[in-house]
N, C-alpha and C positions, 0 to 999 in steps of 0.2 A: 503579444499584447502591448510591449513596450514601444515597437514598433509602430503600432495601432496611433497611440497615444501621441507619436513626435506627430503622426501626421495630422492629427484633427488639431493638435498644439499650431503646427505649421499654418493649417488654414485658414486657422481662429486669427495667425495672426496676417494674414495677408490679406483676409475680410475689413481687419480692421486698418490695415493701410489704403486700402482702396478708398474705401471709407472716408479715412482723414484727406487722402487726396483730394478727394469729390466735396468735401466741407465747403473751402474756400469758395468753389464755384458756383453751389447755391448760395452763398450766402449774397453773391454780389446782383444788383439789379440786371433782369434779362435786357437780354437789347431789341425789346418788343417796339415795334414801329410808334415814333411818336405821334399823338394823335394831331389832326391837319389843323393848322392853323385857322382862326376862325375869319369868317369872311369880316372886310372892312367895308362898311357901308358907306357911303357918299348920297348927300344929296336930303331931301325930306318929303314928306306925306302929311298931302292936303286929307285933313282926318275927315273932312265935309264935302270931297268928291270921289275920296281912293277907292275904288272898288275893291273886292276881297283877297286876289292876287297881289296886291300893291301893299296892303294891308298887312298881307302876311309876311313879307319883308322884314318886315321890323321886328328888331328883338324882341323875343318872349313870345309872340304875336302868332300864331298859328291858324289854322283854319274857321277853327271852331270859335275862337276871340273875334278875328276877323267878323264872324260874320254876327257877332254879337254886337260887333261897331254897329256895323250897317243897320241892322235890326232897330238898336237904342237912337240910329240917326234917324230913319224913317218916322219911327213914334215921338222924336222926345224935338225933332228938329235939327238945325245943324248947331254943331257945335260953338258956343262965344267964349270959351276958353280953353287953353289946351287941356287945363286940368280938370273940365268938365270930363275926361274921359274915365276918372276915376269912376264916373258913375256908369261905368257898363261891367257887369258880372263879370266877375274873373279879374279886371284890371285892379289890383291894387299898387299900393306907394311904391313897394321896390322897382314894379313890373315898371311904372310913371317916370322915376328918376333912369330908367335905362331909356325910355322911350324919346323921353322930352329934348334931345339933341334931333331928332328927326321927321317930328313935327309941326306942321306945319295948320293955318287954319284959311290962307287965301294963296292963290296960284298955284300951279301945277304942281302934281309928284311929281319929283326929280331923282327917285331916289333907287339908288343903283348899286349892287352889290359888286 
């Protein structure tokens, strides 16, 4: 019995070295792959000819906004200020101050990731 006893004594404490070994290691940040740097855009978008590829370029600007441009451009006309684009669903101020480095209202997209 006494016997018994060193050894679960023994276990108990070698569970708990393992243990405290292995602490340290969780405790530090994995070395999980950092995520990809985001793309640098060059160039700007004619908000009054881009089509919805071109469109979707732009920050925040996804398919569905894109084609909300087009949609608000068709009905409402071309755009006379940049910041008329607040007026199409979905775009609001935050979305505007990310956008407005890359807009454009007369000559070409240019704008190139």
């Amino acid at each position: 019995m006494n016997q018994r006893l060193t050894c679960i004594k023994t276990l108990a404490i070698l569970l708990l070295l393992l243990f405290a070994a292995a602490l340290p290691a969780m405790a530090e940040p994995s070395a999980a792959p950092k995520p990809a740097a985001k793309a640098v855009l060059q160039g700007t978008v004619n908000i009054n000819t881009a089509d919805a590829t071109q469109l979707a370029l732009l920050p925040g600007i996804g398919p569905k906004a894109a084609d909300s441009i087009i949609e608000y451009r068709k009905s409402a006309g071309d755009f006379t200020s940049i910041d008329d684009l607040v007026k199409v669903k979905g775009i609001g101020p935050k979305t505007m101050e990310k956008l407005r480095p890359y807009l454009s209202l007369k000559g070409e997209t240019t704008l190139k990731k």
